[in-house]
C-alpha positions as CSV (number, residue, x, y, z in Angstrom):
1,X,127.1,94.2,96.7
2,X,125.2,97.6,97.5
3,X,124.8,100.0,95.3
4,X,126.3,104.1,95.6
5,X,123.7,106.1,96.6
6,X,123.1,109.4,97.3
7,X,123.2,110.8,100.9
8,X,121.9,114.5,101.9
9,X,126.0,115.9,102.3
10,X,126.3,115.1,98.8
11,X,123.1,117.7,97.8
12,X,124.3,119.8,100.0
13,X,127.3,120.0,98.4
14,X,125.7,120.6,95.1
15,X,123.2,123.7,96.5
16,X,126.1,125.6,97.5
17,X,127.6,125.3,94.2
18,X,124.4,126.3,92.6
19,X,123.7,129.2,94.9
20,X,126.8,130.7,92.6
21,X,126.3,129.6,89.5
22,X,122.2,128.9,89.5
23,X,121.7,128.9,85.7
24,X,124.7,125.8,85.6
25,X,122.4,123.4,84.0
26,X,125.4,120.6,84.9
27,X,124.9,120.8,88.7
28,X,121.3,121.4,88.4
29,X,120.7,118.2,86.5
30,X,123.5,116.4,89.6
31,X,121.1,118.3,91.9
32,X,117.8,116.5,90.2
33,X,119.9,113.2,89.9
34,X,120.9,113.4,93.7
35,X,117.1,114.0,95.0
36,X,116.2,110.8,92.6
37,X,118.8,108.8,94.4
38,X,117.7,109.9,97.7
39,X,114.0,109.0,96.8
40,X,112.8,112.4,97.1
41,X,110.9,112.0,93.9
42,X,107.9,114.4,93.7
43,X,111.4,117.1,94.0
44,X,113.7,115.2,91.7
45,X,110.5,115.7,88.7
46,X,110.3,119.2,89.2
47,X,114.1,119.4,89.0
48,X,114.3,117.5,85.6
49,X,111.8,119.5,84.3
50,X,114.0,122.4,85.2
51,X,116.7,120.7,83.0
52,X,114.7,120.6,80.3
53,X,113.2,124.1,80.4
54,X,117.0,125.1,79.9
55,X,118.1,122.6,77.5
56,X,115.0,120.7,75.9
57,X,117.8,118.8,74.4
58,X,119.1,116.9,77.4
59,X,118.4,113.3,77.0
60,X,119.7,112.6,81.1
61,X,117.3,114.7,82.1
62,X,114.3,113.4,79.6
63,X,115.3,109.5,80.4
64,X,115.7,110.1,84.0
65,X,112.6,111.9,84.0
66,X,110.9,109.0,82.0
67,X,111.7,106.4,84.5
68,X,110.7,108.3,87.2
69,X,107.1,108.8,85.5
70,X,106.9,105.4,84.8
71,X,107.6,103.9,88.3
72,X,105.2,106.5,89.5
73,X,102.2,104.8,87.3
74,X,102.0,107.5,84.3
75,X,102.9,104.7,81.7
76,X,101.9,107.1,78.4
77,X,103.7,110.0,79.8
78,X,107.1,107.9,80.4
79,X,106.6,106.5,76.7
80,X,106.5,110.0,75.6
81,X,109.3,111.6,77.5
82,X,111.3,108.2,75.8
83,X,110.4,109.2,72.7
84,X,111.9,113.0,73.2
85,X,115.0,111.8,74.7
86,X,115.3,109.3,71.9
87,X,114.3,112.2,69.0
88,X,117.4,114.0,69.9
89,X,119.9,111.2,70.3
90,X,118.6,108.1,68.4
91,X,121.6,105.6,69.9
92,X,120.9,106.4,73.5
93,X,121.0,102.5,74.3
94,X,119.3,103.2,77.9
95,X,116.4,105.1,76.6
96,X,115.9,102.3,73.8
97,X,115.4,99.9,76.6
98,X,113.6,101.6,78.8
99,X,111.0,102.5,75.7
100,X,110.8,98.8,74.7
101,X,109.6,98.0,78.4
102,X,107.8,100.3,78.5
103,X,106.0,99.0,74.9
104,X,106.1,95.6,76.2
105,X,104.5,96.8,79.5
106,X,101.9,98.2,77.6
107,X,101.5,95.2,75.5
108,X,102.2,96.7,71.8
109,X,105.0,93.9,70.8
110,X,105.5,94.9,67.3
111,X,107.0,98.6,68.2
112,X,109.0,96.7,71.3
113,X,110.8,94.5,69.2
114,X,111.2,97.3,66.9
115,X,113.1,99.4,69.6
116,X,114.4,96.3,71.1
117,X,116.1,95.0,67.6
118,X,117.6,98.7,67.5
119,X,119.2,98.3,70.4
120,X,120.7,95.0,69.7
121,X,122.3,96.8,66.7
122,X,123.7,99.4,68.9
123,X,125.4,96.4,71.3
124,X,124.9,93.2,70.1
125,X,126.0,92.3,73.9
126,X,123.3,94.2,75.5
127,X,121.7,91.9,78.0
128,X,118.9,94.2,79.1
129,X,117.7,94.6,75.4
130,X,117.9,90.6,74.7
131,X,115.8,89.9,77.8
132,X,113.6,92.5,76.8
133,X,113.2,90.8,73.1
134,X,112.9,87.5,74.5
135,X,109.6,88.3,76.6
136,X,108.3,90.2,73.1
137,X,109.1,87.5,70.9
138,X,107.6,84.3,73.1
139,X,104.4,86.8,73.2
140,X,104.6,87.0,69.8
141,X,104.6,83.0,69.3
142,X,108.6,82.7,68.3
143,X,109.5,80.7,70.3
144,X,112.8,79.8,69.1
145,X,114.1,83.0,68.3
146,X,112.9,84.0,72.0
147,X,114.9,81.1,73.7
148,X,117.9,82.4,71.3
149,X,117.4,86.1,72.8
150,X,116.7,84.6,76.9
151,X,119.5,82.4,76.9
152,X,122.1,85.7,75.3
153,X,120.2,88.2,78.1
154,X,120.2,86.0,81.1
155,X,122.8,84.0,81.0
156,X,125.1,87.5,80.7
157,X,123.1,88.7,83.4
158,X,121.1,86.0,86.2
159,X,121.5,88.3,89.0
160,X,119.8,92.3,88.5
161,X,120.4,94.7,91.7
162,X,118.1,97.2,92.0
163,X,118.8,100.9,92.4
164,X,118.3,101.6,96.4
165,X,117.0,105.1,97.2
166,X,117.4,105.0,101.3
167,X,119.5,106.6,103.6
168,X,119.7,103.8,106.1
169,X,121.4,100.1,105.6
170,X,118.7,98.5,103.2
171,X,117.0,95.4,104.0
172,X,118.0,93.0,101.2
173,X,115.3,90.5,99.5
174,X,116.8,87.9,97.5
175,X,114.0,87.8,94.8
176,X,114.0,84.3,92.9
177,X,112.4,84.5,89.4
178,X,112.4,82.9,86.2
179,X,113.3,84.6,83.0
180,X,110.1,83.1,81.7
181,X,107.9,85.8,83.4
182,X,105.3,84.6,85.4
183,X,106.7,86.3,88.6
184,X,105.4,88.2,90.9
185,X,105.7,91.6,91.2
186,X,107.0,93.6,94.2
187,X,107.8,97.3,93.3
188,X,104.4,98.4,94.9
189,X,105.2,96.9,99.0
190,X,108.5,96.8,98.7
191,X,109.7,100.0,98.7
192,X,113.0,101.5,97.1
193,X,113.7,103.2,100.6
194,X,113.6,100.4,102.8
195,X,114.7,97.5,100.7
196,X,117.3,96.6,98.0
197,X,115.8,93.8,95.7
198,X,118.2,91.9,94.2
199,X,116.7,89.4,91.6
200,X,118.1,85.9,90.7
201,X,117.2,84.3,87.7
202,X,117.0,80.6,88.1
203,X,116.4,79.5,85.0
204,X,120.5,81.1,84.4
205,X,121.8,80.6,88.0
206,X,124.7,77.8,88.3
207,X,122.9,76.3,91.4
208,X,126.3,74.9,93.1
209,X,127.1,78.8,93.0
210,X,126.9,80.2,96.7
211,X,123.7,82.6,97.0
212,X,124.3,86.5,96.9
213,X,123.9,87.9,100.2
214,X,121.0,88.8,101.8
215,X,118.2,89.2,104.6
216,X,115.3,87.3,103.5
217,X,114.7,85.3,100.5
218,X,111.3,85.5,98.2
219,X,110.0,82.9,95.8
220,X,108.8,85.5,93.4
221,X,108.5,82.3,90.9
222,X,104.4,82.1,91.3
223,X,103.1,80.4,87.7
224,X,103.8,76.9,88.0
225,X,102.7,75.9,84.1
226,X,105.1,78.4,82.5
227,X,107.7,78.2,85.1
228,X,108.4,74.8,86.5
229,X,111.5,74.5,85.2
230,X,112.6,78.0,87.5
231,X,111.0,76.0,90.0
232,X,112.7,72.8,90.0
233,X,116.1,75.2,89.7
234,X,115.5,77.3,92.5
235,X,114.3,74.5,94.8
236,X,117.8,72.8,94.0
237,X,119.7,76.5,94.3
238,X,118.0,76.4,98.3
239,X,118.9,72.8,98.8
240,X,122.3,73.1,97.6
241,X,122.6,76.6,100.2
242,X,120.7,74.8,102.7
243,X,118.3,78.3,102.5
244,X,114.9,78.6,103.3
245,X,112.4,81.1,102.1
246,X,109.1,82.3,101.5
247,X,106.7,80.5,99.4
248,X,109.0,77.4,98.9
249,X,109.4,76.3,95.6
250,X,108.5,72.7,96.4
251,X,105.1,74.1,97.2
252,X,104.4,76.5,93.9
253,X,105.6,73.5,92.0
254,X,101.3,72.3,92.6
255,X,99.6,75.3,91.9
256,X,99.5,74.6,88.4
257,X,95.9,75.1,86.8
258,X,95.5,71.2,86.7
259,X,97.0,70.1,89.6
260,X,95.2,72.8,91.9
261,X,91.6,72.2,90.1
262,X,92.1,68.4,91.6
263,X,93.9,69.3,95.2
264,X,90.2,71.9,95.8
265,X,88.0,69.0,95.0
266,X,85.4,67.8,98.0
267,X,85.4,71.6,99.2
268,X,82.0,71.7,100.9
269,X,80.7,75.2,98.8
270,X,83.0,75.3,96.3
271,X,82.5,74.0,92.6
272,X,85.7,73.6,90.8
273,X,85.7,73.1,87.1
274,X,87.2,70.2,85.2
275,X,90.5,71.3,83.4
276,X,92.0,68.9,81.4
277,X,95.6,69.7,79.6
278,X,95.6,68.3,76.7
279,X,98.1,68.4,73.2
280,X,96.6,70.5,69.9
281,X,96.3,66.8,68.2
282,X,94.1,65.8,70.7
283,X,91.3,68.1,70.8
284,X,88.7,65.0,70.3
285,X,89.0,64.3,74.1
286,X,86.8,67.3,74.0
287,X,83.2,66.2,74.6
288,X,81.5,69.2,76.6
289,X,80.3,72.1,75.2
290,X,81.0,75.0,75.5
291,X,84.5,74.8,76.4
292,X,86.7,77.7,77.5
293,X,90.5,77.1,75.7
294,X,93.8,78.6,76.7
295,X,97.5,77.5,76.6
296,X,98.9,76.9,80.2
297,X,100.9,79.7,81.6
298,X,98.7,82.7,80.4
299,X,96.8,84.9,82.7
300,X,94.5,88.4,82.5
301,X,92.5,87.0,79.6
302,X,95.8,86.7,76.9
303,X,94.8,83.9,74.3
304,X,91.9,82.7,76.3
305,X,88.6,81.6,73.9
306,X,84.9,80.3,74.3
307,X,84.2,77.8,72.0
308,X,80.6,76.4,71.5
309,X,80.7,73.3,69.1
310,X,83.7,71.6,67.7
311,X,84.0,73.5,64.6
312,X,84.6,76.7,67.0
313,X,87.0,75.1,69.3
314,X,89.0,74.3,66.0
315,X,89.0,77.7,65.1
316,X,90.2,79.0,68.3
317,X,93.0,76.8,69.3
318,X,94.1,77.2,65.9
319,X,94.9,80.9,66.9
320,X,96.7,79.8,70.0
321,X,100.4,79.4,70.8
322,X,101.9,76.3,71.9
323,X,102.0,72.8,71.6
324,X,99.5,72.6,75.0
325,X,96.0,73.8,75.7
326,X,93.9,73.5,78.8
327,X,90.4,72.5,78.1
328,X,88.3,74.1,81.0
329,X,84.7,73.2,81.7
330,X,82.1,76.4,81.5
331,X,80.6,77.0,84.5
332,X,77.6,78.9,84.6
333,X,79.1,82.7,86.4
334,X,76.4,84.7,84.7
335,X,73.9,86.5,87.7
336,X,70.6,87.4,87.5
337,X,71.1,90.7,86.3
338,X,73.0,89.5,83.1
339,X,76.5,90.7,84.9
340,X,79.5,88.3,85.6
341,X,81.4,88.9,88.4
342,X,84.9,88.1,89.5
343,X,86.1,88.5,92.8
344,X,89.8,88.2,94.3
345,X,91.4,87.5,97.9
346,X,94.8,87.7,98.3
347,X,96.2,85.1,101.0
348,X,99.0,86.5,102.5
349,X,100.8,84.9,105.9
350,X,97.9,83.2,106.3
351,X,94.7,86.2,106.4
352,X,92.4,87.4,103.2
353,X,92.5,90.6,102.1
354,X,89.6,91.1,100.0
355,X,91.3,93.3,96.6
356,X,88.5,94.2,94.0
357,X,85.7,92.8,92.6
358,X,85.4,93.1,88.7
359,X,81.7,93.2,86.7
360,X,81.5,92.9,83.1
361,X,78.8,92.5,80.7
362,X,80.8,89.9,79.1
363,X,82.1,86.3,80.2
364,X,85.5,87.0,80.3
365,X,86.2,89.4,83.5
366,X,89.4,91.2,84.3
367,X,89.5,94.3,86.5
368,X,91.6,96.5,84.0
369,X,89.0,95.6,80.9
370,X,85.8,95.0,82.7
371,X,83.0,97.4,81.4
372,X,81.2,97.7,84.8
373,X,83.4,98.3,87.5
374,X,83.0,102.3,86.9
375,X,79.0,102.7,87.5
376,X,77.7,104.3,91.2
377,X,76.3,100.5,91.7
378,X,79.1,98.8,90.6
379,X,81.2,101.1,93.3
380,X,79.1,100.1,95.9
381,X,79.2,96.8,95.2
382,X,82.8,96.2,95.6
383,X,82.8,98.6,98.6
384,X,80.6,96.2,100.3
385,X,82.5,93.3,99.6
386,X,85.9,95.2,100.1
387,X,84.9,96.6,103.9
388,X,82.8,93.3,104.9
389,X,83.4,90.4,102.5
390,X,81.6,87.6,105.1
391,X,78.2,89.6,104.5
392,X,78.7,90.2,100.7
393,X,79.7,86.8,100.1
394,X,77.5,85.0,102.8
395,X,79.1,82.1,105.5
396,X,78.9,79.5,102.7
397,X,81.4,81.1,100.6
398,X,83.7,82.6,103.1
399,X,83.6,78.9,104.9
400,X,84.7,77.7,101.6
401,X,87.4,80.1,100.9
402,X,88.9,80.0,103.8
403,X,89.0,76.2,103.6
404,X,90.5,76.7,99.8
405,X,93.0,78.9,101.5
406,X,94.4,76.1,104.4
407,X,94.7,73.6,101.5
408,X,96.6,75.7,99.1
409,X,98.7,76.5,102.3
410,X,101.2,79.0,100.8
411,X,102.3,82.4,102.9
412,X,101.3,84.9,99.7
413,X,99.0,83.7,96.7
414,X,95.4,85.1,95.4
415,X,92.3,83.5,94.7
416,X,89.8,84.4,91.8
417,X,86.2,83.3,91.9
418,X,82.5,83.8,91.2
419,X,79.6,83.3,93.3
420,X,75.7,81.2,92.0
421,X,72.5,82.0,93.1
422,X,72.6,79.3,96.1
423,X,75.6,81.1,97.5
424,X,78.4,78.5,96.0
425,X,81.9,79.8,95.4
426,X,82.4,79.0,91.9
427,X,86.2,78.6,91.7
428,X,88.4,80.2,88.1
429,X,92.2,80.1,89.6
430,X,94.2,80.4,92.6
431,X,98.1,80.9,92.1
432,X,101.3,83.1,93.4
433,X,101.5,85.7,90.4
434,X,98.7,87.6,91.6
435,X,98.6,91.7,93.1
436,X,97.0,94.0,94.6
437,X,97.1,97.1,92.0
438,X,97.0,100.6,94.0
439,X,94.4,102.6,91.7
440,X,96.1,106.7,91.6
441,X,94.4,108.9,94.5
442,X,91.6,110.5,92.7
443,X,90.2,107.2,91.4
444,X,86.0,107.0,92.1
445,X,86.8,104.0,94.5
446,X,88.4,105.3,97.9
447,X,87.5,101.7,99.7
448,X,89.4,99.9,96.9
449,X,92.4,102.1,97.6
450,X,92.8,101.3,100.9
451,X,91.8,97.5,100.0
452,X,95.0,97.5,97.9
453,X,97.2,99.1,100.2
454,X,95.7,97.3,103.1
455,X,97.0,93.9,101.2
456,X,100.5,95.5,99.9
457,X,101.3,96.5,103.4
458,X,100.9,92.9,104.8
459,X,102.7,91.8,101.9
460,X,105.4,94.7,103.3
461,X,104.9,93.0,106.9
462,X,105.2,89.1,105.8
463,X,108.9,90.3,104.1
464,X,110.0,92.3,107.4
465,X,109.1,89.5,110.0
466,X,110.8,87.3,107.6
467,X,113.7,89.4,107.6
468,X,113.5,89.6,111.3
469,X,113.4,93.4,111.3
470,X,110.2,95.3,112.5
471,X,107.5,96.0,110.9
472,X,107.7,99.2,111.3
473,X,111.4,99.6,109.7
């Protein structure tokens, strides 16, 4: 079940062959291979880049190099180094991949499936390249051709071990996700060193099939509109094994947009929009305006419209995928001073970590495309509500999160909201897929840095006391 990985004899080994023959580009690229293994990364960079000073050909070396960028954060230089691995050979079937996530990371489908396609050429049996394509083309809007590509990727490969960099026994996580997306992501607090993620895809997963072993097992299946059907299969996979883990299927399966909106109703301080899922021929049942539109399983602003009179709403659904839409009542977020605002918690093992807190000029706010989260005031802002959220927000609102919270009553999920002028929590969504993204050290905003670890290391905590190991492991 484990993985090899590389222990400190092993470099050893290596050096003293180096020592006599230093210019051996062979054992120097075993050397930089060995220090990636062993998670010594900041080393195992320099020493791929000492590959390639010797032989800019080297695609090991460039690929290696490019995943290592890439799980460090440096997205456009790990496309890049891709591309030169690929320019000198254009079959290398693991640097095809690698460059399609990367695209499809990055959200420019057209080239992915490009790259992805290519690979398929190369092996038609490539799993990793069909579940790659799948993602791309259900972004796309094929949703056919993606269930085609899903069902060829995962149901080759349900189970994906992840490469373990430690030099101790690993804890092991028993990730459950769907091959739908909607998951949520773990790379940032769970580390490579310390634990071995092995994910289960139980959309793929024979459920009468004994689980794979491990120390802990995490629902990482948090969207409950796009993903029900992982849900229904993974709460069957842990009946079946009589297993128990954290954030139990059975209780994602409510957190749908819909269902939640109704469960957070009566919330003394809270005002929950109407949402109302409805089918494309049905768009009459509309009678409020304006409306904000969206298919159900889409987050971070992806194919989510304003429209203001019928004819709009028309026009916008019309550029929407899928058979479903959720019709969401406006409410009215915009403050005094002509900002919108959107705050997040993240609920984990039962405390709020306050994460960031996004303002934009325009209705639709997300952290990573908000134009005002950069200014001296808007830094100060956050910082306030990052370092003492019950005075930024006032006891009305915190009362009224923190009731939220008991209802939705799951050990990790996040919470995104507004605030009026009388101090009401004005609620958007609350679900399992969201994070806590660690900005890079020199970002402007040192207080949401240590927000975001703050939250990621209780995420670390709630997987360790689940695994009965210490927290300090």
């Amino acid at each position: 079940m484990l993985p090899a990985f590389g222990n400190s004899q092993d470099l050893r080994d290596i050096e003293e062959r180096l020592a006599e023959r230093p210019d051996d580009v062979s054992l120097l690229f075993s050397r930089a291979t060995m220090l990636d293994m062993l998670g010594r990364n900041d080393e195992a960079r320099d020493a791929y880049i000492a590959v390639i000073k010797r032989d800019g050909t080297h695609v090991g070396a460039l690929g290696n190099l490019g995943t290592l960028l890439y799980n460090a954060g440096y997205r456009s230089a790990a496309r890049l180094t891709y591309r030169e691995a690929l320019k000198h050979n254009p079959r290398d079937l693991r640097s095809l991949v690698n460059l399609g996530n990367a695209l499809l990371e990055s959200n420019d489908f057209d080239e992915a499936r490009q790259v992805y396609e290519r690979a398929i050429e190369l092996d038609p049996d490539s799993a990793p390249a069909h579940q790659g394509l799948s993602h791309v083309l259900a972004r796309l809007g094929d949703d056919a051709l993606a269930e085609e590509h899903r069902r060829r990727g995962f149901e080759a490969m349900p189970v994906v071990v992840s490469y373990y960099r430690g030099d101790a026994v690993p804890i092991s996580v028993l990730l459950l996700c769907s091959a739908y997306r909607g998951n949520i992501p773990v790379d940032d607090p769970l580390d490579d060193r310390t634990f071995l993620i092995v994910k289960l895809f139980t959309d793929y997963y024979d459920p009468y099939y004994p689980l794979p072993p491990h120390d802990v097992i995490f629902n990482g299946i948090g969207d409950a509109d796009r993903c029900e059907a992982a849900l229904i299969a993974a709460q069957q996979l842990l009946k079946t094994n009589n297993a128990h883990g954290i954030n139990m299927p059975s209780r994602v399966l409510g957190t749908g947009r819909v269902a939640m909106a109704r469960r957070l109703q009566g919330i003394d301080g809270l005002i929950v929009p109407h949402i109302e899922d409805i089918g494309r021929n049905e768009l009459y049942r509309v009678q409020r305006f304006p409306v904000l539109v969206r298919p159900p399983g889409y987050h971070t602003g992806e194919f989510f419209e304003m429209a203001r009179d019928r004819e709009e709403l028309e026009r916008a659904v019309a550029l929407l995928p899928g058979d479903r839409v959720l019709a969401i009542e406006q409410l009215d977020t915009c403050g005094r001073d002509g900002l919108y605002r959107k705050y997040r918690f993240l609920s984990i093992g039962g405390v709020l970590y306050p994460v960031h807190l996004a303002r934009s000029s325009h209705w639709k706010v997300h952290y990573f495309s908000a134009d005002q989260v950069r200014t001296p005031e808007a830094i100060a802002e956050e910082e306030a509500f990052l370092t003492n959220p019950r005075a930024a927000l006032g006891e009305r609102a915190m009362r009224a999160i923190e009731a939220a919270a008991k209802r939705i009553d799951l050990e990790y999920f996040g919470i995104d909201f507004a605030l009026d002028a009388d101090g009401n929590v004005l609620f958007f969504e609350a679900n399992a897929t969201m994070r806590a993204v660690v900005p890079p050290a020199d970002d402007p905003s040192v207080a949401r840095r240590n927000a975001a670890l703050a939250a990621n290391a209780a995420f670390r905590n709630l997987v360790l006391r689940a695994a009965g190991a210490s927290e300090s492991a």
